[in-house]
C-alpha positions as CSV (number, residue, x, y, z in Angstrom):
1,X,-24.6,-13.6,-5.9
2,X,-24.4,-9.7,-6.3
3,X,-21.6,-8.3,-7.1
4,X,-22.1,-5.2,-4.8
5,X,-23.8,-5.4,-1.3
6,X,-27.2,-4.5,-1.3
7,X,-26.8,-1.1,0.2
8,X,-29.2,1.9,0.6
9,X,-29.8,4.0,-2.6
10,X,-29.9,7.4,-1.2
11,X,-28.9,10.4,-3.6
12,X,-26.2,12.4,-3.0
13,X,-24.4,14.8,-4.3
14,X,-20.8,16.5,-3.7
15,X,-20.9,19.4,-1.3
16,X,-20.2,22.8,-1.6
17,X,-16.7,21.8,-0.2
18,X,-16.3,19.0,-2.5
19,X,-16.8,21.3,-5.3
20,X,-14.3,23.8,-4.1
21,X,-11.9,21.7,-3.7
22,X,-12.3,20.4,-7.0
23,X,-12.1,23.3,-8.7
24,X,-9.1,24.3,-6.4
25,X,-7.4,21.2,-7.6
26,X,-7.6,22.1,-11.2
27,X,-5.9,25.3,-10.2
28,X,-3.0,23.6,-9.1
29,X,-2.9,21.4,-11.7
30,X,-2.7,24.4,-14.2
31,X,0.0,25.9,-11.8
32,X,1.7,22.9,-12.0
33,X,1.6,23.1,-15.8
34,X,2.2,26.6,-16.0
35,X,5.4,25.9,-13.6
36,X,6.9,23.3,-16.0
37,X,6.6,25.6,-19.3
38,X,7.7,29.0,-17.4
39,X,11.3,26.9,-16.8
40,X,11.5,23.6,-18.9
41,X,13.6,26.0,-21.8
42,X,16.8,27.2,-19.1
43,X,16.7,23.6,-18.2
44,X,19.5,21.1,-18.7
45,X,18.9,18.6,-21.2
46,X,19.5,15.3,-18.6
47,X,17.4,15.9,-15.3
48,X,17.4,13.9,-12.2
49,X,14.2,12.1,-12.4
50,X,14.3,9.1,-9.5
51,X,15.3,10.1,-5.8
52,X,16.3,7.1,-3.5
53,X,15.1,6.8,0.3
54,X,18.1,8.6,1.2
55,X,17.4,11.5,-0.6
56,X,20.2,11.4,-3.5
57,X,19.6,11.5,-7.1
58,X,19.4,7.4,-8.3
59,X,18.0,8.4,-11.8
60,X,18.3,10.6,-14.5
61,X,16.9,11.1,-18.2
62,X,16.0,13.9,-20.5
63,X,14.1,17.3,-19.5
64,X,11.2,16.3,-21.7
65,X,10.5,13.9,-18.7
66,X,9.7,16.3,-16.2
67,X,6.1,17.0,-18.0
68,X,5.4,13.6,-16.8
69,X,4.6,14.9,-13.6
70,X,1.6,17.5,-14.5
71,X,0.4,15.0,-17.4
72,X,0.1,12.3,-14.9
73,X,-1.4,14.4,-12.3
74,X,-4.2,16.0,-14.8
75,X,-5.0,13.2,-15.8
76,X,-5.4,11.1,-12.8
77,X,-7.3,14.1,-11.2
78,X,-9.8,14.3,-14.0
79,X,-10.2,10.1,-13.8
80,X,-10.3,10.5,-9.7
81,X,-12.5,13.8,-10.2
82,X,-14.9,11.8,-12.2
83,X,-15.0,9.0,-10.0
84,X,-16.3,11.2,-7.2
85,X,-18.7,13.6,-8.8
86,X,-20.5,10.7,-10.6
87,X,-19.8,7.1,-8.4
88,X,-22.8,6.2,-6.7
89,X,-21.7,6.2,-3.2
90,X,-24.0,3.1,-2.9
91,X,-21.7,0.7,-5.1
92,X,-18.3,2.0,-2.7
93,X,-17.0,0.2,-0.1
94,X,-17.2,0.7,3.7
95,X,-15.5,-0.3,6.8
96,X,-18.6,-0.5,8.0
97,X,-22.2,-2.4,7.6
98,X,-24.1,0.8,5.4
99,X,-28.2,1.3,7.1
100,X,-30.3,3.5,6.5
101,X,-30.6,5.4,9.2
102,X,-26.2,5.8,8.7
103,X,-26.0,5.9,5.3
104,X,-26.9,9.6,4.9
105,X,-23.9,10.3,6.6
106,X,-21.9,7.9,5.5
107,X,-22.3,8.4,1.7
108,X,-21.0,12.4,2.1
109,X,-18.1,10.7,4.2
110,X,-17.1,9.1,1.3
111,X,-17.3,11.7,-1.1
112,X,-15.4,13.8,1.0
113,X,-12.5,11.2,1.4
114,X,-12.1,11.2,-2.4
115,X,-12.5,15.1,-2.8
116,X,-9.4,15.5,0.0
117,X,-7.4,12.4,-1.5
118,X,-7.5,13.8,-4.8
119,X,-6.4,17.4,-4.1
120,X,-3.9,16.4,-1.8
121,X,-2.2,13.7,-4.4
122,X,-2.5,16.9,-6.7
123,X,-0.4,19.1,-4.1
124,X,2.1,16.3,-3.7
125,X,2.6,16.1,-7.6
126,X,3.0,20.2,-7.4
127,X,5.6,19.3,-4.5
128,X,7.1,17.0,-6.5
129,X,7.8,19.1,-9.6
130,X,9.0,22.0,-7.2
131,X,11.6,19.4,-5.3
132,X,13.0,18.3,-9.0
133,X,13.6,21.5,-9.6
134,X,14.9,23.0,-6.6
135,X,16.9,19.7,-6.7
136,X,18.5,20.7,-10.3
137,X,19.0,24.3,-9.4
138,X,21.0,23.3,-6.4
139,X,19.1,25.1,-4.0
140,X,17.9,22.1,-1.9
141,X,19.4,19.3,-0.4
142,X,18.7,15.4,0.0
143,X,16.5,16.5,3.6
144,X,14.0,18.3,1.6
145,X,13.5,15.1,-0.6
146,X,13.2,12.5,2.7
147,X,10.4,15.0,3.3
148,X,8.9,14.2,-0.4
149,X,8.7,10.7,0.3
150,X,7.2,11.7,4.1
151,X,4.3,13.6,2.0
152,X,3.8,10.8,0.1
153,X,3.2,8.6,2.6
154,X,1.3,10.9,4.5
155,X,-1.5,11.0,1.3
156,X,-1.7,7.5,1.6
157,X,-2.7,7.8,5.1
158,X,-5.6,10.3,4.4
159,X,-8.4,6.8,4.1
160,X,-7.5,6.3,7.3
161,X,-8.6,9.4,8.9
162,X,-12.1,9.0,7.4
163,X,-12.8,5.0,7.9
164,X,-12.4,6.3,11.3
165,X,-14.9,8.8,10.9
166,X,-17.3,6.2,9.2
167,X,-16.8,3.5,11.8
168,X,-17.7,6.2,14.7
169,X,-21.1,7.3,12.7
170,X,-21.6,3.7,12.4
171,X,-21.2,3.4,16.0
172,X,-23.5,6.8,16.8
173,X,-26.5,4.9,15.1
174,X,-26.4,1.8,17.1
């Protein structure tokens, strides 16, 4: 037994879009950076660093944490990056059976979901480091951070919107 389904191997590569987008995504990463080291020295040494659902400050460590945020986000945007600039769309998974008369439609689908995933995780981590430190400045209040969370859920709805867009090219070819 395979370990993959024997799919069509049709080449393709990101699209303009796709490319844009990751090369906009590296921008924010860098503004996210460049945010962290233009303020981490007027910070406070302790920092709130865990929010709960309700908005309110549950955890707290040293400043040196908050460079967790753009580390984490470079570096799962250059793993994610890689992952859809060099995957072979053929060896992904679909919500539907792959042909070949749908597969060169599909396959771009699925780059595209993984271009738009992985700049909008980057936004939310750009989010995220402006919320902790509007939060320490005191300009914000627990609302904006219930809104956080929201965003964060909202990225993790983002596969949705395109397995529907597969499963209605699947349908087109039938």
């Amino acid at each position: 037994m395979s370990l993959f389904k024997k799919q069509p191997k049709i080449e393709v590569k990101p699209s303009p879009t796709d490319q844009k987008l990751y090369r906009a995504g590296w921008m924010v990463v860098a503004f996210n950076v460049f945010l962290v080291l233009g303020v981490y020295f007027d910070l406070p040494e302790t920092i709130p660093t865990h929010f709960n659902f309700q908005g309110r400050v549950d955890g707290y460590g040293p400043k040196s944490t908050l460079w967790a945020i753009p580390m984490l986000s470079a570096g799962l945007y250059l793993a994610m990056g890689l992952i859809a600039t060099k995957l072979k769309p053929w060896l992904m998974n679909y919500p539907v059976k792959v042909t070949e008369e749908n597969a060169p439609k599909l396959y771009p689908l699925a780059l595209r979901m993984l271009s738009v995933m992985n700049f909008c995780f980057v936004m939310a981590f750009l989010i995220t480091t402006g919320i902790i430190l509007l939060k320490i400045k005191g300009w914000i209040n627990t609302a904006d951070v219930q809104l956080l969370i929201g965003l964060w859920v909202l990225n993790g709805l983002i596969p949705l919107y395109y397995v529907y867009k597969m499963v209605v090219v699947a349908r087109e070819q039938v």
